[in-house]
N, C-alpha and C positions, 0 to 999 in steps of 0.2 A: 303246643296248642296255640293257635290263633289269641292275637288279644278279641275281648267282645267287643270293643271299640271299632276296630276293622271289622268284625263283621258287622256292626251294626250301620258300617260307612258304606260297604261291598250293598247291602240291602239298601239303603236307600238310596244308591246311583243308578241300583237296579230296576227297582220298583217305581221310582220316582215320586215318592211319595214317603213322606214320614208316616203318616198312617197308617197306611201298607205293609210299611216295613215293620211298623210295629206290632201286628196283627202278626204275622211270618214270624217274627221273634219270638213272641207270646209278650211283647215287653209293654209298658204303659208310653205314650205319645211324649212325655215328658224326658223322660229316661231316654228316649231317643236324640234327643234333644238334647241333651246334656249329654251325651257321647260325643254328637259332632262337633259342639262347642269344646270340650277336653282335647280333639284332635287338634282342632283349628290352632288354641292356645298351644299346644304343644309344637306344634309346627312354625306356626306364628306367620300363618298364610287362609287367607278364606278359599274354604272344599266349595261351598256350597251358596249357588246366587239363585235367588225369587224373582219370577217376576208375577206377578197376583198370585196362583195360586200352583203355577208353575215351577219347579223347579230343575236346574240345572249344573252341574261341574262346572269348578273354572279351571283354567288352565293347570292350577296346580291341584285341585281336584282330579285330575284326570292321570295325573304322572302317578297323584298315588294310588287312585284305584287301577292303575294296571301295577303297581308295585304288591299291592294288598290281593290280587287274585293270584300273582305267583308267589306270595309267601303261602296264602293259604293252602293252593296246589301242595307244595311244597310240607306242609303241614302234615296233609292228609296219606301224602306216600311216605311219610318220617312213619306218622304212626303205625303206618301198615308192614314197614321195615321191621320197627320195632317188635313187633308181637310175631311176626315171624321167627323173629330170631330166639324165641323162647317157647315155641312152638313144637311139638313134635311132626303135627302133621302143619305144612307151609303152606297157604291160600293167596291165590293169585287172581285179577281180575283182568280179563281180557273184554275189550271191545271190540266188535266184528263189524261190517257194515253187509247188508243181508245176503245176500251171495254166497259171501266167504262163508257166512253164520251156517247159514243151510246146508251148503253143497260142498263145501272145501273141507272145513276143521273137523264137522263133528266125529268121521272115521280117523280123523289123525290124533284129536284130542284121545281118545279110548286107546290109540296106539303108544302115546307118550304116558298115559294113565300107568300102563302096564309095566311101562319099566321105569318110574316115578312115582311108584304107591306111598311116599309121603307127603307127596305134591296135588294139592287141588287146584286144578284150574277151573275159574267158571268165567264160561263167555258169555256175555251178553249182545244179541244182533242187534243190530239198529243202523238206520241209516247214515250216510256220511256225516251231513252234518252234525247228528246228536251225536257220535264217537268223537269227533277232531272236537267238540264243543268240551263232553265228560273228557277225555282227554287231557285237555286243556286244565280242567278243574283238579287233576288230579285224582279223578275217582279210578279210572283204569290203569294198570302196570303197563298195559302195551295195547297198542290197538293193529289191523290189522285191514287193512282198505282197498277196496278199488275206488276209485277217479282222483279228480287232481286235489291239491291241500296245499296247501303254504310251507313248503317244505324249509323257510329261517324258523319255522314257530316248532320244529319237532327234527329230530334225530330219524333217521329210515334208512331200511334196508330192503333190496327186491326178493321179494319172497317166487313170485312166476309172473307169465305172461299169460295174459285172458284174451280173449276174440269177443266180441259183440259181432252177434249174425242176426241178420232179418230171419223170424219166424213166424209160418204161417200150420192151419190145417190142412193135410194131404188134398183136403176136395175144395179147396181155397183157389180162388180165379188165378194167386200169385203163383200157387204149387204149380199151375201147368203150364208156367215158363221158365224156360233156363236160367233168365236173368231179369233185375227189376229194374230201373231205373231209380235212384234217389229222390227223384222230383215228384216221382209216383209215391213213396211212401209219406212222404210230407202234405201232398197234397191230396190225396186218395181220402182221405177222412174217416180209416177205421182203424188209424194208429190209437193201440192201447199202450201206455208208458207209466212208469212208478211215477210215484210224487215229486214236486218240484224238493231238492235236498239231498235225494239218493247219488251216487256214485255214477251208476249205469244213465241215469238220463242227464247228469253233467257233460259225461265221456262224449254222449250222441249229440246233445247242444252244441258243445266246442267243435266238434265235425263238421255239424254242419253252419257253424259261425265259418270254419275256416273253409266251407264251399264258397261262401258269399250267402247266405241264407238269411234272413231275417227271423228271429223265431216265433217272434207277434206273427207271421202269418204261415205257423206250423200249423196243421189242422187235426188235433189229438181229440179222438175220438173219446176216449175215458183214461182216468187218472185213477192208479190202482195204487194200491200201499203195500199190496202182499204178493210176493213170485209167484203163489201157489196160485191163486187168483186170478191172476194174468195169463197163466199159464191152462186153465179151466177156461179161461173166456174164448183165447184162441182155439183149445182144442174145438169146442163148439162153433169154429166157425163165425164168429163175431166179431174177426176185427184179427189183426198181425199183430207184433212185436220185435223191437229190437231189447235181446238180452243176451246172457252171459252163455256163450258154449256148455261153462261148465253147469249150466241150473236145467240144462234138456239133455242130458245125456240119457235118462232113463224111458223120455218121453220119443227119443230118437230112437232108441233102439226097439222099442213095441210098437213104434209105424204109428203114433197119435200127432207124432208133429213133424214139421220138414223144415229144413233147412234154404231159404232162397237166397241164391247170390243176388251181391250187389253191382251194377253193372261198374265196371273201375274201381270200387271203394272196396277198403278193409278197415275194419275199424278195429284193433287193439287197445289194448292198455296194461299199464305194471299191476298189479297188486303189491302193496310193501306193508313191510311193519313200521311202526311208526310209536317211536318212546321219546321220554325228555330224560335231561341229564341227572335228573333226579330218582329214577326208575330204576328198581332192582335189577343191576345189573348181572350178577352171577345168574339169577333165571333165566332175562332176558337174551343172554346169550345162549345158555344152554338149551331155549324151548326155541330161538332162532336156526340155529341149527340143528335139531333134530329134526326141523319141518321141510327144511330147505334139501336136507341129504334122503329127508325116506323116499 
């Protein structure tokens, strides 16, 4: 278990705020107060500098709250080791980033259920940033990603390879030609795209960072937060998308959506799991390769 001190130092570099922090702890403003002072005397270094009503880390405030966010990680997959191990039935927490969540795991997760009936897996979707974020903290055993990530901050393995394709509706001005140019999708102004965070609109940035593009003047017609969403907008005719192959398979094959090439461009990417060294490893291994071989 984490000391309450570090948490109560991890809260207030967070919040920036004693008060705050204090509120979020359910603690009194005092007692706050008297945690960072016990750290400070303990270390024999000042966490925390004012200036009116501002507050900020110093130098050595800052070494230890990235020391204090990977004890607590560390904390939090200790105790989830723990109770497994005395468990009959074992609970695991996976983080998906949406794609994967929807369209990849949920037929594999029921296939690994079935010959793992002591093993609960529960995954949670969410976009890239909120998985590499929870991740990070420890609340997930493994996460499971498309776009790029800091690959010193985590351990990974390539799970496949995905396609990003421009889609449009079959009665769409783009469906009646073979190929679209780039400069049309960007510029065209009825690009609909996920949230700034997700995986799939990082992947399409970086592309076209590396055309030479500027993204300030990409012209994104609506910013959508759900595939299914995105995927309803276009069939309607309102607007393309660049998404995952794998999230229109079922919309390609009933003739509601098409596929436009892009004139030169392919855009790929890995999908990988992604663990730290503290992460049940006899699972991890075991539910890595089951995914990779079915």
């Amino acid at each position: 278990m984490i000391d309450s001190k570090l948490t109560t130092f991890i809260n207030v570099a967070k919040l920036k705020s004693y008060t705050r922090a204090a509120e979020a702890l359910n603690l009194t403003q005092p007692a706050i107060t008297q945690h960072i002072k016990q750290l400070e005397e303990y270390y024999e270094v000042k966490l925390i500098k004012k200036k009116g009503r501002q507050i900020s880390l110093t130098e050595e405030g800052e070494m230890l709250l990235k020391s204090a966010k990977e004890f607590e990680a560390n904390s939090i997959l200790l105790e989830r080791k723990l109770k497994n191990k005395s468990s009959v039935i074992k609970r695991y927490n996976i983080g998906a980033t949406l794609t994967i969540g929807e369209f990849v795991l949920p037929n594999l997760l029921g296939d690994y259920k079935r010959t793992h009936v002591n093993i609960d897996v529960i995954m949670h979707a969410l976009n890239l940033e909120e998985v590499l974020k929870r991740m990070s903290n420890g609340e997930f055993d493994l996460g499971i990603v498309e776009g790029p990530f800091d690959k010193s901050k985590f351990n990974y393995k390539r799970l496949k390879d995905d396609e990003l394709v421009l889609v449009a509706a079959p009665m769409s001005s783009f469906a009646m030609r073979e190929k679209v140019e780039i400069s049309e999708i960007v510029n065209d102004g009825k690009l609909i795209m996920r949230e700034k965070g997700s995986g799939t609109r990082m992947i399409f940035e970086n592309k076209l960072k590396e055309l030479g593009y500027n993204l300030s003047d990409m012209k994104i017609y609506m910013e959508v937060g759900s595939i299914g969403a995105i995927k309803s907008l276009v069939e309607a005719n309102l607007g393309y998308t660049v998404i995952s192959k794998q999230a229109i398979k079922r919309e390609l094959d009933s003739g509601t959506l098409t596929i436009v090439p892009i004139q030169g461009i392919r855009i790929t990417r890995e999908l990988n799991f992604i663990f730290l060294d503290q992460s049940p490893k006899d699972f991890i291994d075991d539910f890595m390769s089951f995914l990779v071989n079915i």
